[in-house]
VEXNUKE-216678 format. One line per 4 residues: number of its first residue (from 1); their letters; for each residue x negated, y negated, z of C-alpha. Coordinates in steps of 0.5 Angstrom, whole numbers, plus 500, padded with zeros to 3 digits. Each point is the difference from the previous one (the first is absolute). Layout:
VEXNUKE-216678
NUM) a) X,Y,Z; ...
//
This chain:
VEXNUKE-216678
1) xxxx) 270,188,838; 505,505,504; 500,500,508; 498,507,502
5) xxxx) 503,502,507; 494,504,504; 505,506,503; 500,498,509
9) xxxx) 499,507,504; 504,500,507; 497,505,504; 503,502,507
13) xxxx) 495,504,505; 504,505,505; 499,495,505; 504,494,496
17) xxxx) 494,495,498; 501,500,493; 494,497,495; 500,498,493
21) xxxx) 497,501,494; 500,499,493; 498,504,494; 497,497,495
25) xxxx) 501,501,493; 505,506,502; 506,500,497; 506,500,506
29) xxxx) 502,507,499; 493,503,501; 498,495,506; 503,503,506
33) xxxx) 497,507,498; 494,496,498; 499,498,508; 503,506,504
37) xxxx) 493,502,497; 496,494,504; 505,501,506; 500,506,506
41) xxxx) 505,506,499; 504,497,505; 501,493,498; 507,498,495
45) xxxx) 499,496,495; 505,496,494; 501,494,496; 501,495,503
49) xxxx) 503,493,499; 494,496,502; 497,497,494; 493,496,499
53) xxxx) 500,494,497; 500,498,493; 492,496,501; 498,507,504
57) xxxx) 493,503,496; 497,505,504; 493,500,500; 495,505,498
61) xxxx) 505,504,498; 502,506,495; 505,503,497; 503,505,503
65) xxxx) 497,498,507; 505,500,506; 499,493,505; 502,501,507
69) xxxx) 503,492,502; 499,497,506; 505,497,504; 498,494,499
73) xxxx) 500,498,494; 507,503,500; 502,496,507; 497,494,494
77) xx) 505,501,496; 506,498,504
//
């Protein structure tokens, strides 16, 4: 079965704290679009580097659905 990579949003408040999220089921080139929607006017977002492991299954999830992520799941990854 091939690996489907869930596309990571980094997203940048005006103050400098940033956040991420994943765009389930979306396509890489829609998922930035797709998660300025969820986020304030004020806040940048772009694809960002950080990808989620292989063993990840999100649960409760839909297609299509935008995930914000904790930092401590990604602190774990290190």
């Amino acid at each position: 079965m091939a690996r489907i990579a869930i596309p990571v949003v980094e997203v940048s408040a005006p103050d400098g704290t940033k956040s991420f999220w994943a765009a389930y089921s979306i396509p890489h080139s829609q998922a930035v679009a797709a998660v300025r929607q969820k986020i304030p006017a004020d806040h940048s977002a772009e694809l960002s580097v950080v990808r989620l492991p292989n063993q990840w299954r999100p649960d409760d999830v839909s297609p299509g659905d935008i995930i914000q992520l904790d930092f401590d799941f990604l602190s774990s990854r290190a």
